[in-house]
C-alpha positions in Angstrom: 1.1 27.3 -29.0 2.7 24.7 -26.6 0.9 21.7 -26.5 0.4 19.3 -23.2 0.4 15.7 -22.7 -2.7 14.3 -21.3 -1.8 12.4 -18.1 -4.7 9.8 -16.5 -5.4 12.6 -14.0 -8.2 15.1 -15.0 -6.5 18.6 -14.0 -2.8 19.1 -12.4 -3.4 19.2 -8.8 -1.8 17.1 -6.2 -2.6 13.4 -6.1 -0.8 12.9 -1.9 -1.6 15.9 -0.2 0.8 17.9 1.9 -0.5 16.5 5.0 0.4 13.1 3.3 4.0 13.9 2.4 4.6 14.9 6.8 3.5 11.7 7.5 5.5 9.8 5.3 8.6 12.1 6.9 7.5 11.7 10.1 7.5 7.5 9.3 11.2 8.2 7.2 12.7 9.9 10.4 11.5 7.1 13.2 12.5 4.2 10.9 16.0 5.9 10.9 15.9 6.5 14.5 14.8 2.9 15.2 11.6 3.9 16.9 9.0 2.7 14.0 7.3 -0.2 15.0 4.9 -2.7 12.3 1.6 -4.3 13.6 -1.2 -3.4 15.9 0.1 -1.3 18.8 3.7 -1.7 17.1 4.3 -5.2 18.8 5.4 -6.2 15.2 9.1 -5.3 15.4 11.3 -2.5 14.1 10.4 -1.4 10.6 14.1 -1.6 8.3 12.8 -1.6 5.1 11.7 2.1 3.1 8.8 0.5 1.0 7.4 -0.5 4.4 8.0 3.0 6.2 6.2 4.7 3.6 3.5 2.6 3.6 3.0 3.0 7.1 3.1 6.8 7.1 0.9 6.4 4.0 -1.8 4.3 6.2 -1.6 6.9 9.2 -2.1 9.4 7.0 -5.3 7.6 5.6 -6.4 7.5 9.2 -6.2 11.0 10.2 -8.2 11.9 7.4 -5.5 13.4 4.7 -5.9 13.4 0.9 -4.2 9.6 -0.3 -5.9 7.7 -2.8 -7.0 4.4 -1.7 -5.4 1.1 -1.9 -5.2 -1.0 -5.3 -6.6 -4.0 -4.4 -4.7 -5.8 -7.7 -2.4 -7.8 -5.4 -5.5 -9.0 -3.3 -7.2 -10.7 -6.0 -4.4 -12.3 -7.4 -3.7 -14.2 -4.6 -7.2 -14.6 -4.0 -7.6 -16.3 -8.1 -4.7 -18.5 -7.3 -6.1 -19.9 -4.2 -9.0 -21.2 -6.1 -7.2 -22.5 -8.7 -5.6 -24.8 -6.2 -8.6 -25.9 -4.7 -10.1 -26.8 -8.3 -7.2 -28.9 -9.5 -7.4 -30.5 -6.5 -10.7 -31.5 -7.0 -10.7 -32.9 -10.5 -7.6 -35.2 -9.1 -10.4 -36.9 -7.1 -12.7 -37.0 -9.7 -10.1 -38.9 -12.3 -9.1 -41.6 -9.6 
């Protein structure tokens, strides 16, 4: 009997769903064409990089309701930690003098 690995996911199943994957396409194919805007309304400029094209098609995706799991947030409280790291070292410098 062949044995499985056990992956973090419970069953096999799709972790995007289909609907997911079109939009990401649908992003790939206007960055090529020069059409995919960033920002709100798309007054951001025209998208180059691939990272950011998927994770624009990933967003719209999110909006219209299709099966992508949510954002980490591990990048968002790093910065957040450092910030008040800063802010403490700056106040024991005027403490010491």
């Amino acid at each position: 009997m062949a044995s499985r690995k056990k992956s973090g996911r419970k069953s096999g199943g799709r972790k995007y769903g289909r609907a997911a994957s079109k939009s990401v396409g649908s992003a790939m194919r206007r960055r090529k064409k020069g059409t995919l805007k960033s920002g709100r309304g798309g007054k951001g400029g025209t998208v180059k990089s691939r990272k950011q094209a998927i994770a624009i098609g990933l967003s719209e995706a999110r909006k219209k309701g299709a099966k992508v799991p949510r954002k980490s947030s591990s990048r968002k409280s790093s910065s957040r930690k450092s910030a008040s790291r800063k802010s403490s070292r700056k106040s024991s410098r005027k403490r010491s003098s």
